[in-house]
C-alpha positions in Angstrom: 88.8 138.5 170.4 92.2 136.5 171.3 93.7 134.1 168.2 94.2 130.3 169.2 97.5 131.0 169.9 97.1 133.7 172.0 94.8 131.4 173.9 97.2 129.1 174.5 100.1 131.5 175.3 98.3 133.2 177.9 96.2 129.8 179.4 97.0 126.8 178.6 101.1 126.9 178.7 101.1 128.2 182.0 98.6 125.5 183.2 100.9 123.0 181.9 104.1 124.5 183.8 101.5 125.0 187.0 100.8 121.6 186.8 104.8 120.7 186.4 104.8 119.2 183.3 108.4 119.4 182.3 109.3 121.0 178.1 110.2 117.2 177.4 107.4 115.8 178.0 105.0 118.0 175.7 104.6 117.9 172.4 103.1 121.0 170.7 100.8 120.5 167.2 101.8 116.3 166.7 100.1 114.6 163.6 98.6 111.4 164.6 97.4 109.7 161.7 98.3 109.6 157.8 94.8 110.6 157.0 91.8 108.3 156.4 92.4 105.8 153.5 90.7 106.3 150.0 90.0 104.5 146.6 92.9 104.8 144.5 95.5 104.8 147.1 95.4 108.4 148.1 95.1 109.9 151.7 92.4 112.4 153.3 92.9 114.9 155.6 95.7 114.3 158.5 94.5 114.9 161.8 96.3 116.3 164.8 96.3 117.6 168.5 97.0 121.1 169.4 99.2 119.6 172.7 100.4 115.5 173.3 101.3 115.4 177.1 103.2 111.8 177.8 104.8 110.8 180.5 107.5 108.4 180.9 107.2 105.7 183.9 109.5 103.7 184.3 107.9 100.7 187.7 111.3 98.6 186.8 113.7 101.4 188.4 114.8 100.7 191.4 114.3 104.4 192.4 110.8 104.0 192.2 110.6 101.6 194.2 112.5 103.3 197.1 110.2 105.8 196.7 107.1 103.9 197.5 108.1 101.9 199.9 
């Protein structure tokens, strides 16, 4: 039986370069939330995501628009 990160060693991070997602643009285990609020000003559990994939577009670039012309 493979461990979680051998799962993503061996599948999921070369899926990611296969499907040209550059280093940058992944974050790997990202918290995000503070955890659900409770009585008494305390915090539950924080929840996150094993991989956050973003990507930055920027339609105002001139580039872009030589591109797609």
């Amino acid at each position: 039986m493979t461990s979680e990160a051998d799962t993503k060693a061996n599948y999921i991070d070369p899926a990611l370069k296969a499907a040209d997602w550059q280093s940058t643009n992944i974050v790997r285990e990202y918290y995000f939330t503070d955890g659900r609020k409770l009585a008494g000003g305390m915090r539950g559990r924080r929840c996150f995501v094993d991989y956050l994939l973003h990507a930055m577009f920027n339609f105002l670039n001139p580039q872009f628009f030589k591109l797609y012309r």
